[in-house]
C-alpha positions as CSV (number, residue, x, y, z in Angstrom):
1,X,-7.8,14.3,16.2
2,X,-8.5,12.0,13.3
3,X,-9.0,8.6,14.2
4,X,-10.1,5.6,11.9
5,X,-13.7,4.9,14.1
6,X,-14.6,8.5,13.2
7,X,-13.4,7.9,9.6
8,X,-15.7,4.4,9.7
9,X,-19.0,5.8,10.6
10,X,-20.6,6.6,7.3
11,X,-20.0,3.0,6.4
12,X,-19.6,1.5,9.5
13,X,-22.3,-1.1,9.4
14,X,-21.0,-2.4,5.6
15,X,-16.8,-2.4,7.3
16,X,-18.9,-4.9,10.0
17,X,-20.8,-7.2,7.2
18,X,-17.7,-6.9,5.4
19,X,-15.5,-8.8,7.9
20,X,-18.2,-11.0,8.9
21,X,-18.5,-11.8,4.8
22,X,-14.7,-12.2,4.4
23,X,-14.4,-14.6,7.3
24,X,-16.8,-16.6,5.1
25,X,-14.9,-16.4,1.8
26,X,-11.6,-17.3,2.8
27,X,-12.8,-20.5,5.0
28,X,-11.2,-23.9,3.7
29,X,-11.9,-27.4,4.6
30,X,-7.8,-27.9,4.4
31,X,-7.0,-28.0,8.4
32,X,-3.5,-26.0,7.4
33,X,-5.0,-23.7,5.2
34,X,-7.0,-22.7,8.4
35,X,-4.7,-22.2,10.7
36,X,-3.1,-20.1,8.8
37,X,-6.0,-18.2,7.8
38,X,-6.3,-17.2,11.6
39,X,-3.0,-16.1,12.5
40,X,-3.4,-13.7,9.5
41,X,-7.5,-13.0,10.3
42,X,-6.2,-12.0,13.8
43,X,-3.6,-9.7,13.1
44,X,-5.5,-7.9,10.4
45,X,-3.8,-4.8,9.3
46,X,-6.5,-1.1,9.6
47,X,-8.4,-2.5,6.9
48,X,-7.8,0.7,4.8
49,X,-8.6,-0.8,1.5
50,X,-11.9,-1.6,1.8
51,X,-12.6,1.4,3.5
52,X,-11.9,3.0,0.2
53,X,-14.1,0.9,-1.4
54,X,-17.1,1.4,1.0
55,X,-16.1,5.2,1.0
56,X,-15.8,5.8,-2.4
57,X,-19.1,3.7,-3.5
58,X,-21.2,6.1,-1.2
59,X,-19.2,9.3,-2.7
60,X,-20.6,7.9,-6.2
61,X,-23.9,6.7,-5.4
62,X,-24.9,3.6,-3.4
63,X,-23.2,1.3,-1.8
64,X,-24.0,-2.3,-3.4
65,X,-23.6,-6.2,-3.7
66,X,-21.0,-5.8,-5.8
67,X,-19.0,-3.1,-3.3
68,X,-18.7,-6.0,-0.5
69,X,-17.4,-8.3,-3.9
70,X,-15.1,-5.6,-4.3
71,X,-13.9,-5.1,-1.1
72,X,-13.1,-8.5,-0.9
73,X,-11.2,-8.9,-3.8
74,X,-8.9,-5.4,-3.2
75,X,-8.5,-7.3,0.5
76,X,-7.9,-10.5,-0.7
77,X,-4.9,-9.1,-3.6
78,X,-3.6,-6.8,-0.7
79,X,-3.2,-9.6,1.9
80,X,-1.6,-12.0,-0.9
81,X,0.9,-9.0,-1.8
82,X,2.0,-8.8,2.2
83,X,2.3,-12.3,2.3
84,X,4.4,-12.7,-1.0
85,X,6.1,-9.6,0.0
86,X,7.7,-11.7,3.0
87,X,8.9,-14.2,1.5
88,X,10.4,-12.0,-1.4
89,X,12.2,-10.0,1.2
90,X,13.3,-12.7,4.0
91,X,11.3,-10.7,6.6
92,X,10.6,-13.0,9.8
93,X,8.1,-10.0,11.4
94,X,4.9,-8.4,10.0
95,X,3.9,-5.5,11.8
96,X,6.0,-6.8,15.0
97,X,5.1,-10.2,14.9
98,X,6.4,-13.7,13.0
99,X,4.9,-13.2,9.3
100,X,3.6,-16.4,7.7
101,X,6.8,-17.7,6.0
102,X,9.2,-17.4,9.6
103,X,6.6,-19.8,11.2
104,X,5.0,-21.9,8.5
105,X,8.5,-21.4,5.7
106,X,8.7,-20.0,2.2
107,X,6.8,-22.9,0.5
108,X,3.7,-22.6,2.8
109,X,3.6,-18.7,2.6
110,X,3.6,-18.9,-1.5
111,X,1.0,-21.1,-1.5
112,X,-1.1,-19.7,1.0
113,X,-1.1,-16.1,-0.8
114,X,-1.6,-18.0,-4.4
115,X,-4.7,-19.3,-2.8
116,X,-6.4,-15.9,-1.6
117,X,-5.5,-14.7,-4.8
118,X,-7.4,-17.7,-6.6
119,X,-10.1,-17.0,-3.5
120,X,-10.7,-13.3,-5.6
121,X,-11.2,-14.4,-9.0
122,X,-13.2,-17.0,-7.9
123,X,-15.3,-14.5,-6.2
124,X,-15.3,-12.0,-9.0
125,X,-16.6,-15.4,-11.7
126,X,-18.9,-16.4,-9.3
127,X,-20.8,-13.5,-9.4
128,X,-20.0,-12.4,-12.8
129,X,-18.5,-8.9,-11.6
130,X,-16.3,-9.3,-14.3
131,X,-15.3,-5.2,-14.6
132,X,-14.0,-5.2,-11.0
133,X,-12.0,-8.1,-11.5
134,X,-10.3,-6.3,-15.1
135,X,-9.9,-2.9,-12.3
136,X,-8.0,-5.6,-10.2
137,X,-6.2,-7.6,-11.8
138,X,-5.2,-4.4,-14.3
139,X,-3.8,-3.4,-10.6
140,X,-2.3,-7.1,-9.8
141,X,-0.3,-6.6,-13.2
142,X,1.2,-3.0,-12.1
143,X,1.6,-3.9,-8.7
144,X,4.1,-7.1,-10.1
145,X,6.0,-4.3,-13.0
146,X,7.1,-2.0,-9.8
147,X,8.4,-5.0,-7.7
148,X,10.4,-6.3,-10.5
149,X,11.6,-3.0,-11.8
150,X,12.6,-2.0,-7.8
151,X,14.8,-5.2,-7.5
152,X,16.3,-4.4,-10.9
153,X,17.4,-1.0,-10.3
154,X,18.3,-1.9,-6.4
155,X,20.6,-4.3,-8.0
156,X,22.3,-1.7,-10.4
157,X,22.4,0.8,-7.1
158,X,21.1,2.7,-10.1
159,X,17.5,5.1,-9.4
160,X,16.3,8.2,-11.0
161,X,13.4,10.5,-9.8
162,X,11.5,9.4,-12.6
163,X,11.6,5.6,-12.1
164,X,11.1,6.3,-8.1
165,X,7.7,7.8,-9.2
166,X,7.1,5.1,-11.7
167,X,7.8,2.5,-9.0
168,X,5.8,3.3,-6.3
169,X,2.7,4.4,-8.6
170,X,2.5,0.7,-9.7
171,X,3.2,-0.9,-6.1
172,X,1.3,0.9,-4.1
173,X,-0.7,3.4,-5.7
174,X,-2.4,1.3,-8.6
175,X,-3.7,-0.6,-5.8
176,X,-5.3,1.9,-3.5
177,X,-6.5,3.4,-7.2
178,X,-8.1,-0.2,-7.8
179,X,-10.2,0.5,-4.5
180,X,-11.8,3.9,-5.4
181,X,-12.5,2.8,-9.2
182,X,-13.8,-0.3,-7.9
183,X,-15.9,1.5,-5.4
184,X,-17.2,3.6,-8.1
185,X,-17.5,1.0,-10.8
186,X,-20.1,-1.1,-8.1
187,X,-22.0,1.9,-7.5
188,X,-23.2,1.9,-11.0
189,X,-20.7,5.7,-12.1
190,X,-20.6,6.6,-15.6
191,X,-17.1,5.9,-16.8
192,X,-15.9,9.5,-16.4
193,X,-16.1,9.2,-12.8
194,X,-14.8,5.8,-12.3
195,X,-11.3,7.4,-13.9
196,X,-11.5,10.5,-12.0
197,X,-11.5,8.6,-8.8
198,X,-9.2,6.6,-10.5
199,X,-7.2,9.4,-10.3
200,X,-7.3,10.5,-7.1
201,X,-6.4,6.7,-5.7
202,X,-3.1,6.7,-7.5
203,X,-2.5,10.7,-5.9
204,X,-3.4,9.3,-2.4
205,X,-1.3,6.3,-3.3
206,X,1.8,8.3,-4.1
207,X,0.8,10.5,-1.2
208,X,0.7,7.0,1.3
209,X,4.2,5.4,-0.4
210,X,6.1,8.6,0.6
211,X,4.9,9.1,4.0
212,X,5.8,4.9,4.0
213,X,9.5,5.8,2.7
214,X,10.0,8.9,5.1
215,X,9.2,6.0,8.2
216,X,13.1,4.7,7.5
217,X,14.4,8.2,8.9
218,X,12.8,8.3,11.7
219,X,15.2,7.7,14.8
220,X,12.8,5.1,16.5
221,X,11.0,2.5,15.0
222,X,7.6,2.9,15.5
223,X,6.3,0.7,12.7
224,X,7.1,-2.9,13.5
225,X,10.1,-2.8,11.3
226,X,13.6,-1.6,12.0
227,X,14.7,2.0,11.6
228,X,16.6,1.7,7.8
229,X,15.1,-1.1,6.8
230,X,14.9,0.1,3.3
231,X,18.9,1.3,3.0
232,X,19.8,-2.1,4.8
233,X,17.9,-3.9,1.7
234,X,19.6,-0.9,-0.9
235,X,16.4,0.7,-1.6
236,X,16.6,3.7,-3.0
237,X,13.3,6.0,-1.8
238,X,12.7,10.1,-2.8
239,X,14.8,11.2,0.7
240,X,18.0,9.1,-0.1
241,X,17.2,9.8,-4.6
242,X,16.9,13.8,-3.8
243,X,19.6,13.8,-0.9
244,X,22.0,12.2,-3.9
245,X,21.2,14.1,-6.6
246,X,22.5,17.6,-4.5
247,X,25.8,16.2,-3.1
248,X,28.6,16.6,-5.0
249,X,30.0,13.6,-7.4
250,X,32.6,12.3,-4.4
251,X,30.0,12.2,-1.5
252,X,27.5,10.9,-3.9
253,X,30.0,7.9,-5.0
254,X,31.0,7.8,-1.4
255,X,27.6,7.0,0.1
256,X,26.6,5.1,-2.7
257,X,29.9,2.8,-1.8
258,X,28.9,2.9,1.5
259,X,25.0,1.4,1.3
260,X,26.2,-1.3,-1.4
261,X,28.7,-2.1,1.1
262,X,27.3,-1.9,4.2
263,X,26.3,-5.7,5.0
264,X,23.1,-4.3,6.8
265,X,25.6,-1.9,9.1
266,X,23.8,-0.1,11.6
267,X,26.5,2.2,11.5
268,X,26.1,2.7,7.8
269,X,22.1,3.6,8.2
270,X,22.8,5.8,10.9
271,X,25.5,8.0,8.2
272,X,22.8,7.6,5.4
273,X,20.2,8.8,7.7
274,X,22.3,11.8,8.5
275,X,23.5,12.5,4.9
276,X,19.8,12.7,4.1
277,X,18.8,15.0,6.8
278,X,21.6,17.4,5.9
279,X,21.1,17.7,2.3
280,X,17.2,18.7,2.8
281,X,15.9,15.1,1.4
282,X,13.3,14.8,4.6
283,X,12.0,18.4,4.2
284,X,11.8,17.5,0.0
285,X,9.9,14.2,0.4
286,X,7.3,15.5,2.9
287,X,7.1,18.4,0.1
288,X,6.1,16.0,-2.9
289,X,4.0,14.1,-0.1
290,X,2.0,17.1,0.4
291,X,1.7,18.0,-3.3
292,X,0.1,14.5,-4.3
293,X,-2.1,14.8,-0.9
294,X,-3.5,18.6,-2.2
295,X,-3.9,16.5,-5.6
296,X,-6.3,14.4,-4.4
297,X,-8.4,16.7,-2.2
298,X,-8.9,18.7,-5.7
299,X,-10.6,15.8,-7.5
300,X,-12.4,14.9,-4.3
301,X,-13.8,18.3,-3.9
302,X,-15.4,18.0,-7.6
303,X,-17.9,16.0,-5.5
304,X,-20.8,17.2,-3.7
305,X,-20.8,17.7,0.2
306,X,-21.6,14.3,1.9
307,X,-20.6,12.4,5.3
308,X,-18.7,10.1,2.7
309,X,-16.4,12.7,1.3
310,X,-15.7,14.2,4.8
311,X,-14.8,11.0,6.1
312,X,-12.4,10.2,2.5
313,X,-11.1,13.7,3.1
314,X,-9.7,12.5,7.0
315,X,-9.1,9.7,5.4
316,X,-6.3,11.2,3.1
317,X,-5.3,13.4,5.9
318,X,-5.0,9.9,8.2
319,X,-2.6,8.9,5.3
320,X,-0.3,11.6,5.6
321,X,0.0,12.0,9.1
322,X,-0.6,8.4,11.0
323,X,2.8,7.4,12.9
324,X,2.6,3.5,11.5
């Protein structure tokens, strides 16, 4: 079974200094800013990001200063996003407990993720890693184009394959993609490699988003977030966007109808959930999920044998198959 310590252990020592280090940078002499700094210190997420730095700097040579810079800043963006995220979507729960804005409000939350984000460039200026910080904030950019376009097609109840793909490569792929380039970049790789594992971050970050989307059909929810989530909000992810594009016009109108309807209907996810299952969307998503994963492993197995590409090749696998 793959587990995340066995994932860890070629880098385990730097994912220890890491957390130590990131304690340090995120400290503030404003008594608010460090209370909340805790509650979201203590319910820190699997730390996958940085992983992928760490990983991915020992797949392309040494693991350096400027990896733990890196790490940091990919951490620091990431943990901004979730926080922003939050208050973009309302949410009072983050991974099954209150998230910053339900317990400190909207203003607080905004503020707090605009200063972790102004804790990474500050980092990246400080120690003049100024081609990290253009990987990132190249990646901050992309990330900000798929939220936007997301909420304008959610609006229009209007999303094709294409722009599905387009969406989730900017919000969650570019970002995992920022982590292996950045990895790569610190440990001194030519240019040619920096973009291959470029590459194969966006491919595990498609691979990741889908396995994230096929969470909102499963009939418990067993990721701190309720089942449907994403049809209650009139998402539109590659199970409900392939499910639509084989029904026929009515049932396609019909269901459309029905989500922009709905007013967050339990009854309404539960139909959506079963249109999709019936019209092979599950069974198509986990097919594309697959494809991007096999992606990946391809450009990862352009690299010699190490502990560190055995450990990024269970960590792709971890992607695809965790249950959270």
């Amino acid at each position: 079974m793959i587990t995340l310590d066995n994932i860890r252990k070629p880098v385990s020592r730097e994912m220890k200094e890491f957390d130590s280090r990131f304690k340090s940078e995120v400290s503030s002499n404003i008594p608010l800013l460090t209370l909340v700094t805790r509650f979201v210190l203590r319910r820190k997420g699997k730390q996958m990001r940085p992983l992928f730095v760490f990983l991915s700097s020992r797949l392309t040579g040494e693991i350096t200063e400027a990896s733990y810079t890196a790490a940091s800043l990919v951490e620091l963006m990431h943990t901004a996003t979730l926080v922003h995220d939050d208050v973009v979507d309302e949410s009072n729960e983050r991974r099954g407990v209150f998230s910053v804005n339900a317990i400190w409000r909207s203003k607080v939350a905004v503020l707090f993720g605009d200063y972790l984000l102004a804790q990474g460039l500050l980092l990246a200026v400080e120690r003049k890693n100024y081609d990290l910080l253009e990987i990132v904030s190249h990646a901050s950019r992309e990330m900000s184009e798929g939220e936007l376009l997301q909420i304008q097609k959610s609006r229009s109840l209007n999303i094709d394959m294409e722009t599905y793909y387009e969406v989730i490569r900017k919000k969650t792929a570019s970002l995992i993609a920022s982590c292996t380039a950045c990895g790569a970049k610190a440990a001194g790789a030519t240019p040619e490699v920096v973009n291959r594992v470029y590459d194969m971050g966006i491919n595990i970050g498609m691979a990741f988003q889908i396995k994230d989307d096929l969470f909102d059909y499963q009939q418990h929810g067993s990721i701190g977030k309720p089942t449907g989530n994403d049809i209650k909000d009139k998402k539109f992810t590659l199970p409900l966007i392939y499910a639509l594009n084989q029904a026929d016009s009515a049932r396609r109108k019909a269901i459309i109808r029905k989500i922009k309807n709905g007013n967050r209907s339990q009854h309404v996810v539960n139909e959506v959930v079963q249109f999709v299952n019936d019209l092979g969307g599950i069974d198509y998503a986990i097919s594309k999920m697959q494809e991007y994963k096999a992606a990946a492993m391809e450009i990862l197995y352009t690299f010699p044998e190490s502990p560190s590409r055995s450990s990024l090749r269970d960590l792709v696998e971890f992607t695809v198959s965790r249950n959270k």
